[in-house]
C-alpha positions as CSV (number, residue, x, y, z in Angstrom):
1,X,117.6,103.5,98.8
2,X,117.0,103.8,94.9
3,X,114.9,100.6,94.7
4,X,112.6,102.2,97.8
5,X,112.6,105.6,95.8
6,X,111.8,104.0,92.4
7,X,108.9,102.1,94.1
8,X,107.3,105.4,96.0
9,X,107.3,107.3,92.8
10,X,104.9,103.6,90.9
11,X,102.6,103.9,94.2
12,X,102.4,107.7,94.3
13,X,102.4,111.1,93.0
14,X,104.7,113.9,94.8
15,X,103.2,115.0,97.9
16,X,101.0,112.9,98.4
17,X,100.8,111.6,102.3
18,X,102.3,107.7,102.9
19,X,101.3,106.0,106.0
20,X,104.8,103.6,107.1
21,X,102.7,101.5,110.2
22,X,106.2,99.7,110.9
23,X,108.8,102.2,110.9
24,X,111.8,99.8,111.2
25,X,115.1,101.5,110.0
26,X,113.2,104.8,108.7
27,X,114.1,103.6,104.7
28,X,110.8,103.8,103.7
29,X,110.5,107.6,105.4
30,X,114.0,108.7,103.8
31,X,112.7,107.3,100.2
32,X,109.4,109.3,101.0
33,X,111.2,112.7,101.9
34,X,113.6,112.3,98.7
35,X,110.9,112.1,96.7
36,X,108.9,114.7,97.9
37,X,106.4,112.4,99.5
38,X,104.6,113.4,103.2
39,X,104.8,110.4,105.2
40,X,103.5,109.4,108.8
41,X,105.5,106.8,110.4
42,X,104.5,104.9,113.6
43,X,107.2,102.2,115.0
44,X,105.7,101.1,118.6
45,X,109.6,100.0,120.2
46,X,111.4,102.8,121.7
47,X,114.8,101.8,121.2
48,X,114.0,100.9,117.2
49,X,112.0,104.8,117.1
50,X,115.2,106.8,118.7
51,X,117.6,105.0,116.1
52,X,114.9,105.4,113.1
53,X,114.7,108.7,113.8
54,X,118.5,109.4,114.0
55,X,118.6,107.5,110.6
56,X,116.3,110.4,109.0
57,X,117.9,113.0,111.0
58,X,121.3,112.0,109.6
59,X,119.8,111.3,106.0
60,X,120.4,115.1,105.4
61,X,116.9,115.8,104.6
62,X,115.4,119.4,105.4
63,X,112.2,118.0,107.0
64,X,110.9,118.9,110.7
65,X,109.9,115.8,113.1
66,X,107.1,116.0,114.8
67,X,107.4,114.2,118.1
68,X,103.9,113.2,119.2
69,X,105.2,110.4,122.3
């Protein structure tokens, strides 16, 4: 996760809104949220989305998901 983390804060400034078009794992979200980054993430396979999304949900982040299905 450090690598992903030291990369956000080279491509962008703290709150700024990322835009991660192939959510995957949900690193690139996690790295985001630690580094006080907004960040839209769209991942178009259910069964990756539900286990991305308990990957943030278990990162221990205080965030709120929006669910927009």
């Amino acid at each position: 996760m450090k690598k992903g983390e030291d990369i956000i804060h080279c491509i962008s400034k703290p709150y700024e809104l990322l835009l991660d078009q192939f959510g995957g794992s949900g690193n690139f979200a996690i790295a985001s949220l630690n580094t006080n980054r907004n960040v839209i993430v769209i991942e178009k396979d259910e069964e990756t989305y539900i286990k991305m999304k308990e990957n943030i949900l278990n990162s221990s982040i205080d965030t709120v998901l929006e669910d927009n299905e």
